[in-house]
C-alpha positions in Angstrom: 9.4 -4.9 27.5 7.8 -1.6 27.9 7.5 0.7 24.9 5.0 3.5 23.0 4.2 3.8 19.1 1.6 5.7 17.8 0.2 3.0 15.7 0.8 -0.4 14.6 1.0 -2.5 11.7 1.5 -6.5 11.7 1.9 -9.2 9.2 -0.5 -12.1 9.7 0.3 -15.7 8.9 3.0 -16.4 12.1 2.1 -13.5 14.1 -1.1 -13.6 14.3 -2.3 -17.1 13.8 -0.4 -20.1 12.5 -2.9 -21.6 9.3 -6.0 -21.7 11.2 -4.9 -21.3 14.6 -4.6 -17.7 16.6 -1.6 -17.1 18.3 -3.1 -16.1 21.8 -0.4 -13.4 22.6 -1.3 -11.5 19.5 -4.7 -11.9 19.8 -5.2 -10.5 23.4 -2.3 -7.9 22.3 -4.8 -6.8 19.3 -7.8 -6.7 21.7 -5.6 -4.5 24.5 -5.1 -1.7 21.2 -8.6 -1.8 20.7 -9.6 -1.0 24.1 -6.8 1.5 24.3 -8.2 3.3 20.8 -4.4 2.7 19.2 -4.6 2.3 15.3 -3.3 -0.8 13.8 -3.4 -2.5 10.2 -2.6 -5.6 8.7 0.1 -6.2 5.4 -0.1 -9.6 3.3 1.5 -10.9 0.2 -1.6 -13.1 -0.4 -2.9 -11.6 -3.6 -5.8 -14.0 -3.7 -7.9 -12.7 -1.0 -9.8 -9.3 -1.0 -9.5 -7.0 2.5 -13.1 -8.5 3.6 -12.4 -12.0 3.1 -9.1 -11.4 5.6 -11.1 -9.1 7.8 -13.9 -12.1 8.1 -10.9 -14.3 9.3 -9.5 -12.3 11.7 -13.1 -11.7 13.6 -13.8 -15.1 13.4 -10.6 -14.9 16.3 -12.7 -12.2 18.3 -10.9 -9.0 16.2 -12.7 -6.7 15.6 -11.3 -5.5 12.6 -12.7 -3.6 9.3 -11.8 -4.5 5.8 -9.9 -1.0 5.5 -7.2 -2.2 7.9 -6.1 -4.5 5.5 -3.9 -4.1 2.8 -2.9 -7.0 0.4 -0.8 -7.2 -2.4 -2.8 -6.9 -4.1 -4.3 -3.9 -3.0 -1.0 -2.4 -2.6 -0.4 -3.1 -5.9 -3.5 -1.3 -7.6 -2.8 1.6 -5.5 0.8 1.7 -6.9 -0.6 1.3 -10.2 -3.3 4.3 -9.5 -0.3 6.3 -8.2 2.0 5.7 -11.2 0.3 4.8 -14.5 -2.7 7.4 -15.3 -5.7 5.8 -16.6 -4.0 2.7 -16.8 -5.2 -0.2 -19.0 -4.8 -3.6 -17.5 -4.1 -7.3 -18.3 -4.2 -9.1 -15.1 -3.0 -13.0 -14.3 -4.5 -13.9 -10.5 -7.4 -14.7 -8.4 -10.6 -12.9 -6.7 -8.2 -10.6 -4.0 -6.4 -9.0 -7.5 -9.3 -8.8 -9.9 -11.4 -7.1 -6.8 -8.3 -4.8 -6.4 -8.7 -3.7 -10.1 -12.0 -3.8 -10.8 -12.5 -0.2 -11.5 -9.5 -0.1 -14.1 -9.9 -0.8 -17.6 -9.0 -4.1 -18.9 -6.8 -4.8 -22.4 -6.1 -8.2 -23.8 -4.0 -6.9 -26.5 -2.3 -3.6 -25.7 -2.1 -2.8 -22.0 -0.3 -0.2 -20.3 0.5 -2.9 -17.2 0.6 -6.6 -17.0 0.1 -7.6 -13.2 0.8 -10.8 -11.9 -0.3 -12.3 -9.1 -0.9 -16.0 -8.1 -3.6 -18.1 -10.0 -3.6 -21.5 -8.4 -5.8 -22.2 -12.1 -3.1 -20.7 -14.7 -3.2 -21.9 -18.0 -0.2 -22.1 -20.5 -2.0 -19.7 -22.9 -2.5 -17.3 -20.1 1.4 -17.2 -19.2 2.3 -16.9 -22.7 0.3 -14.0 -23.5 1.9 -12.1 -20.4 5.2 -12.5 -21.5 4.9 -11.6 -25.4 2.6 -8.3 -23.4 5.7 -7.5 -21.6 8.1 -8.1 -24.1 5.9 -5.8 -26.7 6.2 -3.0 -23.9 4.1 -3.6 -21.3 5.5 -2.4 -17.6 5.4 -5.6 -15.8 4.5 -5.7 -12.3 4.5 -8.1 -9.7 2.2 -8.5 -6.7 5.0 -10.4 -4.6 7.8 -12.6 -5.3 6.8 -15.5 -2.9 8.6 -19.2 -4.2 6.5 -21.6 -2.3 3.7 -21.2 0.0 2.5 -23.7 2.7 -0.5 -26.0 1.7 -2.3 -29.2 3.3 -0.1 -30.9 0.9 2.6 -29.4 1.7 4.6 -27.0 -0.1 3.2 -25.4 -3.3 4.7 -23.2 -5.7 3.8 -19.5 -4.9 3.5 -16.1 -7.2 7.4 -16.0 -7.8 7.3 -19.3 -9.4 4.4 -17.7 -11.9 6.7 -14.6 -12.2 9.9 -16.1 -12.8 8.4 -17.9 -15.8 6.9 -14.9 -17.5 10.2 -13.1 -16.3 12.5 -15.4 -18.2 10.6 -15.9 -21.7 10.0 -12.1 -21.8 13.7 -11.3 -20.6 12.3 -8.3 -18.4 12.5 -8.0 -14.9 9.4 -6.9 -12.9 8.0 -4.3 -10.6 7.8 -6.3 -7.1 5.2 -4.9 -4.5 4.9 -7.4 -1.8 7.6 -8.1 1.0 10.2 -8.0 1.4 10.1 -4.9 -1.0 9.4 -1.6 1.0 6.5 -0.6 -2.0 3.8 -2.5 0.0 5.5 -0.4 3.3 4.9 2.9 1.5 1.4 2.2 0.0 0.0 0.5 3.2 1.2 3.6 5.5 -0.6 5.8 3.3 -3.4 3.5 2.9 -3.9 3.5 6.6 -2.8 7.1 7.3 0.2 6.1 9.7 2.9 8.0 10.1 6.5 5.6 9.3 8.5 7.5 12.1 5.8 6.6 15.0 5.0 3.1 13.3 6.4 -0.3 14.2 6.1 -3.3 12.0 5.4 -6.3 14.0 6.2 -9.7 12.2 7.4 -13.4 12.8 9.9 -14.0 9.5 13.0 -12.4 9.2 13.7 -12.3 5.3 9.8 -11.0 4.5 8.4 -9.0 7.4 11.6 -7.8 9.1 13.8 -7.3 6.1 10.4 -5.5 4.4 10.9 -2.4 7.6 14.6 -2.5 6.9 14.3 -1.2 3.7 11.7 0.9 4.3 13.6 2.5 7.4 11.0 1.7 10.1 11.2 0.2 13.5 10.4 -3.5 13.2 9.3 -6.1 16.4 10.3 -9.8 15.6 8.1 -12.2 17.2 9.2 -15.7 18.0 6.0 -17.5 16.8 6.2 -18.3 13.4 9.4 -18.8 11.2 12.1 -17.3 12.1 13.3 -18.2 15.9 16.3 -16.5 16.5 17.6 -13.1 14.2 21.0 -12.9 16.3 23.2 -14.4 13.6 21.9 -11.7 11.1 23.6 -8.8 10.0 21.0 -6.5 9.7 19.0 -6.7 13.3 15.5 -5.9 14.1 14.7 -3.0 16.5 13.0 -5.6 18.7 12.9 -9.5 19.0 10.5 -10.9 21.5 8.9 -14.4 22.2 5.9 -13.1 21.9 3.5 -10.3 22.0 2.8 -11.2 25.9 6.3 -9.7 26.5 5.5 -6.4 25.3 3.8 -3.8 27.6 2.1 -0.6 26.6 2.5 2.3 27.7 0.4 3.9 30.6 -1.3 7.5 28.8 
């Protein structure tokens, strides 16, 4: 398959390694955009990693990729914080990637303008509780991403939603969702990286997070067969593209 986008912007887990594996399609596919001086970034709904931690990943698989083509959750989520609540005052619920994302904001225990939750694999009872009688006092409440379960040497573990659905249902408040499959995390990361949406195509391996996410944000999207989701025929919605891998897509001769 043979086509041309100005720049590029793939989810991670599925498409471009599996765990701790690299997915040698993507790998070599990333390398060829390098060499070829075509922008790319990165979008994740882990909110517990900072941009350098995943950058250090990804050039431990030969990348050569800086922390500022990375956007997380929970990055995405203090820029849409930035963009929306001046001078907010914070009282955040997650781990290093979200409290490096709002380390410059002011923190508030007892009166904040946002409660932000992302996943804390060390919660406490005390800590959940406060969240919801925050948000139920006023507080906007706001949501890194609404993941239920996430993959673990264990197996499955309960992810961010689990967290939110908690504080969701004793403060009776729905929240603010960033991450995919919401097109929040599309918006902030395309201004993070300076793309443009029209000449950008979201590469990524599940259907109901990474393709759904360029649905609603009304970009072109390129399904890969290496992760989750195997086939997206029986779907209504369709993605622009569905490939086996990145090996079957060609760029364009300029």
């Amino acid at each position: 398959m043979f086509n041309q986008y100005e720049s590029y912007l793939f989810d991670l887990d599925g498409t471009v390694y599996n765990g701790e594996k690299p997915i040698d399609s993507a790998i070599s596919f990333i390398t060829k955009l390098n060499q070829k001086g075509i922008p790319y970034g990165f979008i994740t709904n882990n909110s517990t990693k900072t941009p350098e931690q995943v950058a250090d990943k990804l050039r431990k698989f030969g990348l050569h990729v800086e922390a500022n083509q990375v956007v997380t959750s929970a990055l995405a989520t203090a820029l849409y914080v930035k963009k929306n609540v001046k001078e907010a005052r914070v009282f955040i619920i997650g781990e290093i990637g979200l409290e490096t994302a709002f380390s410059s904001f002011n923190k508030d225990d007892m009166k904040p303008d946002a409660v932000i939750i992302g996943l804390d694999r060390h919660i406490t009872y005390e800590k959940m509780s406060q969240a919801a009688r925050l948000v139920r006092e006023g507080a906007l409440f706001i949501a890194t991403n609404p993941d239920r379960m996430l993959p673990s040497a264990n197996g499955l573990v309960c992810g961010n939603g689990a967290i939110v659905a908690a504080i969701s249902y004793a403060a009776q408040k729905e929240p603010i969702t960033i991450g995919k499959p919401n097109k929040e995390i599309i918006t902030l990361a395309l201004e993070q990286l300076q793309f443009q949406k029209d000449k950008t195509i979201l590469v990524g391996d599940n259907y109901e997070t990474d393709i759904m996410t360029g649905i609603h944000a009304g970009m072109s999207t390129l399904h890969v067969k290496t992760g989750v989701t195997l086939d997206c025929s029986n779907f209504e919605k369709q993605p622009t593209f569905s490939i086996s891998s990145l090996d079957r897509w060609q760029l364009e001769e300029v």
